[in-house]
N, C-alpha and C positions, 0 to 999 in steps of 0.2 A: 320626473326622470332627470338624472345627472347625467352630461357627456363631458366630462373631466377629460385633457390631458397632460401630459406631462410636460406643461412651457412654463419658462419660468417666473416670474410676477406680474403677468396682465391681469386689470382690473376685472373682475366677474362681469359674465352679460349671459342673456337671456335672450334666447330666441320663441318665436310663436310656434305652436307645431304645424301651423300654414306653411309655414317660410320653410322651416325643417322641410319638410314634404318638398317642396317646389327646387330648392336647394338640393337635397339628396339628388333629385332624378336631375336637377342641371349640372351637378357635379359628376353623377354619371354616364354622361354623355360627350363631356370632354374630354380632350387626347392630353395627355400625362406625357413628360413630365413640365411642370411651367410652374415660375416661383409665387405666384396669384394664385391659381389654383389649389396648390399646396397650403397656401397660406389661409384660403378660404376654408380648405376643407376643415382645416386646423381649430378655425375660428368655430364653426360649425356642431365638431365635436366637442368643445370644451363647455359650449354654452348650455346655462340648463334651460329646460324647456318649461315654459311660463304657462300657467293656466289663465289665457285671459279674456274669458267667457264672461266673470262677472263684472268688466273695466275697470276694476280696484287696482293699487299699486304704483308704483314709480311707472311711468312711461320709459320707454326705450325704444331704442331706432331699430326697426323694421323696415322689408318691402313695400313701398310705398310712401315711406315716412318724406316730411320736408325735414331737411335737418339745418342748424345753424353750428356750422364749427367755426374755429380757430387754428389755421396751420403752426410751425413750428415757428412762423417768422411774426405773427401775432396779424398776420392777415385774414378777414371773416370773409365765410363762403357759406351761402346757403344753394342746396340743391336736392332735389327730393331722388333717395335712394330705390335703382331701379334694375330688372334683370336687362340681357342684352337682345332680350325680343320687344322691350318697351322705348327701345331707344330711338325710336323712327317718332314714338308718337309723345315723347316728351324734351321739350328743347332744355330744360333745365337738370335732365337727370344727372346723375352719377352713375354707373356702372358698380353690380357687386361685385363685377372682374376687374375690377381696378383696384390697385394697393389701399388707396384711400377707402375707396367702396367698402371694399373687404374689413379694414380694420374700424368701420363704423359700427356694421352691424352689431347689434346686442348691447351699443353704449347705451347710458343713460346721462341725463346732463350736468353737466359738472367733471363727467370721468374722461382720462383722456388717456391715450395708448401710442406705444411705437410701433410703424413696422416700417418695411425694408421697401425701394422702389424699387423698380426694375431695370434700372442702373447702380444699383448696389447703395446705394444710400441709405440713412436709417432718417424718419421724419415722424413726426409726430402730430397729432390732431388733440382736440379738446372739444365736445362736445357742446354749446350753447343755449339751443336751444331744438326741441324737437316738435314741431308737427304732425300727430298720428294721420294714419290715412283712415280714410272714412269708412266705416265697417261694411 
């Protein structure tokens, strides 16, 4: 399944149809309008959805994942990518309602993307290295 939209050169990503699932119904259940959420759902749709049943394939950052990036200023951050009911029980997480959060999901490593803070800023990440979560 393709969820293409219409943004203009972000690198491809792939989401699980777990995360799909869990994402739709957390995206559903927040109050509109907020430039995070927008931006999540965006991510969301454009990503295709990965069959990864048999573990073949490039890994990419999912719920759960540990991830190693690179901000815009060449600073590394590793923090495992997490929703905002996980946030009590992990001190390292990231938030997939966070800018950063948001624009990890569906990376792979190597690939990196911009988006927008929530002071208007544009920043950018780069991908490192990732950490699946354990099945």
């Amino acid at each position: 399944m393709n969820r293409k939209s219409m943004l203009g050169d972000p690198p491809p990503i792939r989401i699980t149809p777990q995360d799909l699932g869990r994402l739709d119904v957390l995206l559903a259940h927040l109050s509109r309008p907020a430039g995070v959420i927008d931006f999540l759902q965006r991510e969301v749709d454009r990503a295709d959805v990965a069959d990864t049943s048999d573990g073949a394939g490039i890994p990419f950052v999912r719920l759960g994942s540990r991830v190693t990036f690179m901000d815009d200023r060449g600073t590394r951050h590793t923090a495992t990518l997490i929703t905002p009911d996980e946030a009590t029980q992990r001190q390292d997480g990231i938030s997939i309602l966070t800018p950063v959060g948001a624009a990890l999901l569906g990376l792979s490593e190597g690939q990196s993307i911009a988006y927008g803070t929530l002071d208007g800023r544009t920043k950018s990440v780069q991908v490192l290295r990732i950490d699946l979560p354990a099945a």
